[in-house]
C-alpha positions in Angstrom: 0.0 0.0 0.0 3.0 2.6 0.7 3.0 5.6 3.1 -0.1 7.1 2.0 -2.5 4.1 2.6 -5.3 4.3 -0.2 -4.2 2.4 -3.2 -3.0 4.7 -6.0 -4.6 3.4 -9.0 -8.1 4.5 -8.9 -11.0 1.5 -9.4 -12.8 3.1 -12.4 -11.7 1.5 -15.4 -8.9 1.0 -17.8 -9.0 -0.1 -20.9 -11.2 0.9 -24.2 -11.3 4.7 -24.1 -10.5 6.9 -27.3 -8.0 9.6 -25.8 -9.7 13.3 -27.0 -6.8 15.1 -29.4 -8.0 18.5 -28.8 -8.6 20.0 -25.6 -12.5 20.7 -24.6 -12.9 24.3 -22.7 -15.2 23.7 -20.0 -15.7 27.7 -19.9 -17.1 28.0 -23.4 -20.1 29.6 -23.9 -21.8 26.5 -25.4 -19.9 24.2 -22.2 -21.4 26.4 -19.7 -24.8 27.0 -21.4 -25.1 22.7 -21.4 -22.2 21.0 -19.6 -23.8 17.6 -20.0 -23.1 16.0 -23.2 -20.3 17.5 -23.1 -19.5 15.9 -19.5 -20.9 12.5 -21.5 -18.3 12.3 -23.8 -15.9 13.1 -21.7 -16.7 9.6 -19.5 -17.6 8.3 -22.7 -14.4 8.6 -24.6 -11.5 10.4 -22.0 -12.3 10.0 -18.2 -9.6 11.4 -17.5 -8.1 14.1 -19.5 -6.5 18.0 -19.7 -9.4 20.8 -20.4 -8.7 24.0 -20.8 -8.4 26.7 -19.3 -4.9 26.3 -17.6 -4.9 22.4 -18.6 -6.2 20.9 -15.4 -6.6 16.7 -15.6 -10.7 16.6 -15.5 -12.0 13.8 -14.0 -15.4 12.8 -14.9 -16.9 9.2 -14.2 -18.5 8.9 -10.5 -16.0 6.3 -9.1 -13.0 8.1 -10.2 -14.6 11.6 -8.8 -15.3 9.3 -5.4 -11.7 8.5 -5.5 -10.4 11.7 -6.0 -12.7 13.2 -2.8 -12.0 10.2 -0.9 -8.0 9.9 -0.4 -7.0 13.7 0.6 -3.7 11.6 1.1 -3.4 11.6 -2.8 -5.5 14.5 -3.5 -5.2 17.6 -1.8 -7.1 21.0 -1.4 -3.7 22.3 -0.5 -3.3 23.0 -4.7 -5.9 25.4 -4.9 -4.0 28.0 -3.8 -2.2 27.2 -7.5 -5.0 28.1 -8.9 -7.2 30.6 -7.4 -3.7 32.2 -5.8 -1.9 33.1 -9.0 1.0 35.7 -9.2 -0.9 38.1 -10.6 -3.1 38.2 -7.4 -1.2 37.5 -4.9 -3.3 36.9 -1.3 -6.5 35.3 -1.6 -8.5 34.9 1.6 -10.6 31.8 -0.6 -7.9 30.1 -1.7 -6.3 30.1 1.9 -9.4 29.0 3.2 -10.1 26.1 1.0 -6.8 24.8 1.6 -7.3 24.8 5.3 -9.9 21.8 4.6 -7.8 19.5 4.5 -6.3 20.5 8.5 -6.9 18.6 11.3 -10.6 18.0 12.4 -10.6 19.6 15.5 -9.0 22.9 14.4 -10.9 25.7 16.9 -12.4 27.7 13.5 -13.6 24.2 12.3 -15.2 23.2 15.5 -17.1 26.6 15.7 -18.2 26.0 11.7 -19.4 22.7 12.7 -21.4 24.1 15.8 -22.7 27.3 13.8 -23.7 25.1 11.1 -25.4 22.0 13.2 -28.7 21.0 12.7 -29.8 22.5 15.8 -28.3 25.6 14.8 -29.9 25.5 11.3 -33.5 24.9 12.9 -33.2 27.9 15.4 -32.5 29.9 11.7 -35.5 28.1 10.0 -37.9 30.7 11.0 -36.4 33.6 10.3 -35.7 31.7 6.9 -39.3 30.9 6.2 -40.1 34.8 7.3 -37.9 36.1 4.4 -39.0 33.8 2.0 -42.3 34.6 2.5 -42.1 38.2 2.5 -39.6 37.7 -0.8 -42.5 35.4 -2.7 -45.4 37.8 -1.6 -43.3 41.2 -2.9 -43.6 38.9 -6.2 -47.4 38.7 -6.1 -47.7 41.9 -7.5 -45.7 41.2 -10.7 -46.3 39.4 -14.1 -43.0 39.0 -14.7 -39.6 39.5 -12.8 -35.9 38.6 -13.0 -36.0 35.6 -10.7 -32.4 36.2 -9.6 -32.7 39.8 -8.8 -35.9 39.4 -6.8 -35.7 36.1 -5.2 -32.9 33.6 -5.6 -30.0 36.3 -4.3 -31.9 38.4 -1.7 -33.1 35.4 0.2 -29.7 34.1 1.4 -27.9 37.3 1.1 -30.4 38.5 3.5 -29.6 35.6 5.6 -26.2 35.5 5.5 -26.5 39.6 6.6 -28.3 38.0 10.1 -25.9 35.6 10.2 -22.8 37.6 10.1 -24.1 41.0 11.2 -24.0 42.9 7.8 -26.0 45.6 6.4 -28.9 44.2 4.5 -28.3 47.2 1.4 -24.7 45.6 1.2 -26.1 42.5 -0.2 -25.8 43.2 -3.6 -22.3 44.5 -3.2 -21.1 41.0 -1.6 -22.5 39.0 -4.3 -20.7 41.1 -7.0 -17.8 40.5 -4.4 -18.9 36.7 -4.4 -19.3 36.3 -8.0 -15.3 37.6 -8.5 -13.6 35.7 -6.2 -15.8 32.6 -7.9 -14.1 33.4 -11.2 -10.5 33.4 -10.5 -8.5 31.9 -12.6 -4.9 31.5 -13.5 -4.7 33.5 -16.4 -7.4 36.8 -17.2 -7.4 39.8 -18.9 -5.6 42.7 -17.8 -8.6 44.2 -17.3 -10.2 41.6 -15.1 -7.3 41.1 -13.1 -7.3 44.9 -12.3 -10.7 44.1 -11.0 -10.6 41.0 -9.1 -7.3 42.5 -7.2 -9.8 45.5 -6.5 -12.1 42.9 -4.6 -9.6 41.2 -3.1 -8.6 44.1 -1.2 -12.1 45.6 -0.5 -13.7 42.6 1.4 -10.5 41.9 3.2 -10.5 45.7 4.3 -14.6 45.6 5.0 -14.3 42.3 6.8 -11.2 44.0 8.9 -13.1 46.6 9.8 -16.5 44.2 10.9 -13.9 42.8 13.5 -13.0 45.8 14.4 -16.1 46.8 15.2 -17.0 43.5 17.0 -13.8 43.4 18.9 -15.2 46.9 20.7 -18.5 46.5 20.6 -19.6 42.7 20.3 -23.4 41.8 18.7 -25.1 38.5 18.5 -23.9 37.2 15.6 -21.3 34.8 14.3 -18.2 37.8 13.9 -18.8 38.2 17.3 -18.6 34.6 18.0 -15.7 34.0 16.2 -13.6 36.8 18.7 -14.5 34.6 22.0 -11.9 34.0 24.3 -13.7 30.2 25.1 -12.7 28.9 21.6 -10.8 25.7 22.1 -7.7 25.7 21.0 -5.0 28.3 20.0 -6.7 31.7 19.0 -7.6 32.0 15.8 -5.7 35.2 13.5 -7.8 37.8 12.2 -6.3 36.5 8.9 -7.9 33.1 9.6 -11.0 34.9 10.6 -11.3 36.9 7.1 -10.2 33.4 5.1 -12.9 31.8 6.9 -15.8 34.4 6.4 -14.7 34.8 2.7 -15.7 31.2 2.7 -18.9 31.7 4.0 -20.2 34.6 2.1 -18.8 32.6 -1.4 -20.2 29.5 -0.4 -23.2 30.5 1.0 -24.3 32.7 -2.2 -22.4 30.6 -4.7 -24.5 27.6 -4.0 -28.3 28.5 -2.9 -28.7 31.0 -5.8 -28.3 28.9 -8.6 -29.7 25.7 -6.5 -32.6 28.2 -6.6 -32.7 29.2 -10.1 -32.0 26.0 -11.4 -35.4 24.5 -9.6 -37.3 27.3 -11.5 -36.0 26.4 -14.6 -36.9 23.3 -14.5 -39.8 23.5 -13.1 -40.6 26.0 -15.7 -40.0 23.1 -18.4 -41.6 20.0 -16.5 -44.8 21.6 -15.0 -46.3 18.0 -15.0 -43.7 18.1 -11.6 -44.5 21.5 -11.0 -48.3 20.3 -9.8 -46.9 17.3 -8.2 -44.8 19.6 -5.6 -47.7 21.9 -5.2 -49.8 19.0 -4.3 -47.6 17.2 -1.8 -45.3 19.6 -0.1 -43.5 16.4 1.6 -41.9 15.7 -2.1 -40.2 19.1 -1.9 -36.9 17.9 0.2 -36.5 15.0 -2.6 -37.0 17.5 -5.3 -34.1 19.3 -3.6 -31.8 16.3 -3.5 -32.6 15.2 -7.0 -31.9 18.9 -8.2 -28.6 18.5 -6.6 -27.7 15.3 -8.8 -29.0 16.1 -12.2 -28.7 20.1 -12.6 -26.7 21.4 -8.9 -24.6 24.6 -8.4 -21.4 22.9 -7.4 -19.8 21.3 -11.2 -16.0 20.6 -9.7 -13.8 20.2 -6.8 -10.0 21.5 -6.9 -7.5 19.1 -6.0 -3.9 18.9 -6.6 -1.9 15.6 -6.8 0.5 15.3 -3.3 2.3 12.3 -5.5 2.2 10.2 -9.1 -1.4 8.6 -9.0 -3.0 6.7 -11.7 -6.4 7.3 -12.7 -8.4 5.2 -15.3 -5.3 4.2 -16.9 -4.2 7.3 -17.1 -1.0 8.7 -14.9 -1.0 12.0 -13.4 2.4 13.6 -12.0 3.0 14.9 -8.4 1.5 18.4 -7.9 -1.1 18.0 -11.2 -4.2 20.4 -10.8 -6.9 18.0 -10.5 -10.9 19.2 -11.3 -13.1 16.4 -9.8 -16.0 17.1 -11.9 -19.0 16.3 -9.6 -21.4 17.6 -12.0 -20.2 15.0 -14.5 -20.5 12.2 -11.8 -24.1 12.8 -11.5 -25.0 11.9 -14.4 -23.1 9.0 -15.0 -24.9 6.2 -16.3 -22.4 3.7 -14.2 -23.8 5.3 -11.3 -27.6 6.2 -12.0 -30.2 4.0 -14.3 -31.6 6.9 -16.4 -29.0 9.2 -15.5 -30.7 12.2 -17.7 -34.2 11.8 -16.3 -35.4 14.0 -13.1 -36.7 11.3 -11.0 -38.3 12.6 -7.5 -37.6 8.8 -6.1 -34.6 8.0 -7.0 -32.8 6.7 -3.8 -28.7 7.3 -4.5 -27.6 10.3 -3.4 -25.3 12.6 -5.0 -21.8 13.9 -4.4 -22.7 17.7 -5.6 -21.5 19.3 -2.6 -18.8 16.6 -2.6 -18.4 13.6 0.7 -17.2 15.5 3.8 -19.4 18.0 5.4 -16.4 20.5 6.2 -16.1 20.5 2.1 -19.1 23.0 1.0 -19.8 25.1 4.4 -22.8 26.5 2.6 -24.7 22.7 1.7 -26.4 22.2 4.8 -27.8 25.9 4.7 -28.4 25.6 0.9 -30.4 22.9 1.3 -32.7 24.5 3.7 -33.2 27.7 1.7 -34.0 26.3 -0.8 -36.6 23.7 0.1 -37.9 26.6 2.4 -37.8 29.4 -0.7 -40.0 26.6 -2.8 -42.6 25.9 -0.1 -43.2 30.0 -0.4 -43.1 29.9 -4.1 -45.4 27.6 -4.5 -48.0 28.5 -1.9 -48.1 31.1 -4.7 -47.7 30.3 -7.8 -49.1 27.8 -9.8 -46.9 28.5 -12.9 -43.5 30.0 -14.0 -42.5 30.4 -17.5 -39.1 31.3 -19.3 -39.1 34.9 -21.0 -37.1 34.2 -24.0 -33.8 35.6 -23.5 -29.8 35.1 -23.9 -29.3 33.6 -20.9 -25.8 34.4 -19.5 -23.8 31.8 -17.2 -20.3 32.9 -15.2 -16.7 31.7 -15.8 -16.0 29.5 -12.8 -14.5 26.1 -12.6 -16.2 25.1 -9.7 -19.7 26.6 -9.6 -22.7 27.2 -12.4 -24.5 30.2 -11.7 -26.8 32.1 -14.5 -26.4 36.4 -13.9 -30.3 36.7 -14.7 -33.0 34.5 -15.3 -36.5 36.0 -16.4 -39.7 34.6 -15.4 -43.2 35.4 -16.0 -45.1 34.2 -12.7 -48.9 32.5 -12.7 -50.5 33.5 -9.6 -52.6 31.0 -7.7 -56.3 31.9 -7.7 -57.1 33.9 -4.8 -59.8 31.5 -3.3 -56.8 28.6 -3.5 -54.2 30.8 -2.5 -55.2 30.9 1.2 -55.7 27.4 0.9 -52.3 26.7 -0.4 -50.6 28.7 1.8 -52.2 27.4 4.9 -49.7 24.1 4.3 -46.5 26.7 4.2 -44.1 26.0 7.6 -47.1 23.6 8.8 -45.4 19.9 10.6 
């Protein structure tokens, strides 16, 4: 076995694929706009393989993505500091968190994540959740039509997060656009760009200086405040560990629930045969949620970088390879999941969107619950939704999907159901 333990030659297999002679970019506009096929032929014919940009090794069937995520031995989130940290940047409070991951268990900022994020935590939060979500949903009564994103999917757990952390609500929009840079780092960007993204770098560390700052001399209850307790096990956390850490939070907890969000409208928009099964059995909503989260989710890759020489599928990657796990890939794989490209509300495998540890996506369990709380509100109100025609736009990341707008055109329910419909929302 060696020093490291896990075998190094992943289980997937080995023999009979066609190696790809040109390079698929996974940031194309016609990629991003429908990663599947393309993530099909990728399993299909090169499992693992380089992809541009920067020439990462993708790795696309589920059981080499499993192996990837489960030997941090082999694989490590150490590397994304290659990526998300290049020269041109220099510090990047994301990158440093991610990379952190991979410490020891009991680290004192890890054991406060795991307690803030606990299920009893979340369910003290559930209310005020289901508050927003219902005033957010009721603001929408009044339109025809709106830009889902605008109005819904990003105020609800910006609004959230600004409880959580103790941030001024009219800043939400700012952290998002904040959010949505540090999400599209990559090693090489326009001059332009990288002016930009170096702007945000140094304008949420300095606002997130000044938060602890202000909590250090006059503490509030939320979780900045939480984070500068002298009770913490453990050494004392840095401020720097403190702003890597709440980068983390804001990113993930945007990155994820938006388009988790978004992506449930769409398709409910284009299946509304599953549309009226949801509004007729709320209990189907949670599975809705984890089926989203396998066939269309916000999370398409995980960063790794190789700690040694490690064979996957055949194929042999070199010590300190960039590795892209693509998880988005591994839900629909065929080997994995009968009918891998059919939305089925009882399908009993779960997914690896948000990848196999709970310390990897901070923002999962949160996601989860916003978004199965923003679709109970939704559809207490609406019967139908239906896609404007329109360029849709998607971002540049590696690691996360997200759509900048997404236009709607709403179906009220009719006012004798709606207070019938609504009398379900929040109800045991």
């Amino acid at each position: 076995m060696g020093k490291c333990g896990p075998s190094r030659i992943s289980p997937g297999e080995t023999r009979g694929n066609t190696v790809m002679t040109r390079r698929v970019n996974i940031l194309s506009d016609d990629f991003r706009a429908n990663p599947y096929p393309g993530y099909a032929e990728l399993r299909r014919n090169s499992p693992v393989t380089q992809v541009e940009p920067s020439g990462l090794w993708a790795v696309s069937r589920y059981e080499d993505v499993a192996f990837v995520l489960d030997n941090p031995l082999l694989f490590s989130a150490e590397g994304i500091q290659a990526v998300w940290e290049p020269a041109w940047l220099g510090y990047n409070p994301l990158a440093h968190a991610m990379a952190s991951l991979d410490g020891p268990r009991d680290a004192p900022l890890k054991t406060w994540v795991s307690q803030s994020f606990s299920p009893s935590a979340l369910q003290r939060l559930e209310p005020r959740v289901r508050q927003l979500a219902d005033i957010l949903s009721d603001e929408l009564l009044s339109r025809k039509s709106t830009d889902f994103i605008a109005s819904f999917a990003l105020p609800l757990p910006a609004l959230v997060l600004s409880d959580l952390l103790g941030l001024e609500a009219s800043d939400y929009r700012l952290f998002k656009n904040w959010s949505d840079d540090f999400a599209c780092i990559l090693p090489k960007v326009p001059s332009e760009d990288a002016l930009r993204l170096r702007n945000t770098v140094t304008r949420l560390t300095g606002h997130l200086t000044c938060l602890i700052e202000q909590r250090r001399l006059t503490p509030a209850d939320d979780l900045i405040s939480e984070m500068l307790r002298d009770d913490l096990p453990g050494p004392v956390p840095t401020d720097r560990e403190r702003i890597e850490l709440l980068t983390l939070l804001l990113v993930a907890g945007l990155e994820t629930t938006v388009p988790l969000l978004a992506n449930g409208l769409i398709l409910l928009a284009h299946q509304p045969e599953l549309l009226a099964q949801l509004r007729a059995d709320r209990t189907l909503i949670p599975s809705f949620v984890e089926e989203l989260l396998r066939y269309d989710p916000p999370t398409q890759g995980v960063l790794r970088t190789t700690l040694e020489e490690v064979e996957i599928s055949g194929v042999s990657l070199p010590k300190g390879a960039g590795v892209l796990a693509l998880t988005g890939s591994a839900g629909r794989d065929e080997r994995q999941y009968p009918e891998p490209d059919r939305f089925l509300l009882h399908r009993e495998q779960s997914s690896i969107a948000f990848g196999k540890d709970s310390l990897t996506c901070l923002g999962a369990p949160l996601a989860r619950m916003q978004a199965r709380i923003g679709l109970e509100a939704l559809l207490s109100r609406f019967e139908g939704f239906c896609l404007v025609p329109a360029d849709l736009t998607w971002n540049k990341a590696l690691t996360v999907r997200s759509l900048h707008a997404l236009p709607l055109e709403l179906t009220p329910v009719r006012a004798g159901a709606l207070a019938t419909s609504s009398a379900w929302v929040g109800s045991p």
